[in-house]
N, C-alpha and C positions, 0 to 999 in steps of 0.2 A: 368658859364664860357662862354664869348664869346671868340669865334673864328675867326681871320679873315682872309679873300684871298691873299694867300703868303704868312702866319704863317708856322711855322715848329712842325711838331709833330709826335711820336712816336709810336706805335701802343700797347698796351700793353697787349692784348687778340687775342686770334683766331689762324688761320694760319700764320698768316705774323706777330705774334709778335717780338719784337723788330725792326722792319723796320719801315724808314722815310719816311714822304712823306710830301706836301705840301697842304695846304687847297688850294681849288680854288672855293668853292662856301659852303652855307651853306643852307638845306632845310626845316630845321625848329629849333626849340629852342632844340633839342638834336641827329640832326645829321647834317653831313658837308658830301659834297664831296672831295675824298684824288686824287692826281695821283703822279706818282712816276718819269715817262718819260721812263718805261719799263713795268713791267707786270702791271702796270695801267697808260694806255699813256691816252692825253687829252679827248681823243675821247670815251673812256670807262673808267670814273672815277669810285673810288670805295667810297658806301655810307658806313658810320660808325659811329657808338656812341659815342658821345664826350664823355662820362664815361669810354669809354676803350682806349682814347690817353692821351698821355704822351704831353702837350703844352711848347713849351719853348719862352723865350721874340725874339728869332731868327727871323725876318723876312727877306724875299726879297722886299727889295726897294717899296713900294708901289707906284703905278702905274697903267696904263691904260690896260696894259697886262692881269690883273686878271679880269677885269670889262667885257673887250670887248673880245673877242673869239680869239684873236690875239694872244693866249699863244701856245709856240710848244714844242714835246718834249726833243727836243736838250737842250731847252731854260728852261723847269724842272730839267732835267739831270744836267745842268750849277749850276740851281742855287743850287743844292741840294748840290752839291760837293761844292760849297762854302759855305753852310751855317752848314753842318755837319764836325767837326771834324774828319781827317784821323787816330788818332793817339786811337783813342777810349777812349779819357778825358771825361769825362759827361758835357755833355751842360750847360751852367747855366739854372736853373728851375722854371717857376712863380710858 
């Protein structure tokens, strides 16, 4: 399973099971950097096991945002809220 910068995914072990967050970097073939735009803002991502998220086809607009350091956390915040459902429908799932 690859993962990529500005994919959406769901945590499905640990503490912060069931919360969203977005990839923004990936550090080797079985783990990815997450941030959320609150308890993990850009500047202290959190590392994690692809084996314990939940990946959906959901992304944010791919872009130069993810690549170059130019991502903020209002601008995760934004996208997160647009790309998770309010209403708590299940995402479609790869």
């Amino acid at each position: 399973m690859e993962l990529k910068p500005g994919q959406l995914v769901r945590s499905l072990a640990g503490r912060d099971k069931g919360k969203h967050y977005l990839v923004i970097g990936e550090l080797d073939y079985k783990h990815v950097l997450l941030v959320d735009g609150r308890s993990r803002p850009v500047s202290r991502p959190k590392k994690k096991n692809i084996v314990h998220l939940q990946h959906y086809e959901r992304r944010a607009a791919p872009g130069e945002m993810f690549s170059s350091a130019q991502l903020t956390d209002n601008q995760v915040l934004k996208l997160l809220k647009e790309l998770v459902p309010e209403t708590g429908a299940p995402v479609e799932e790869v």
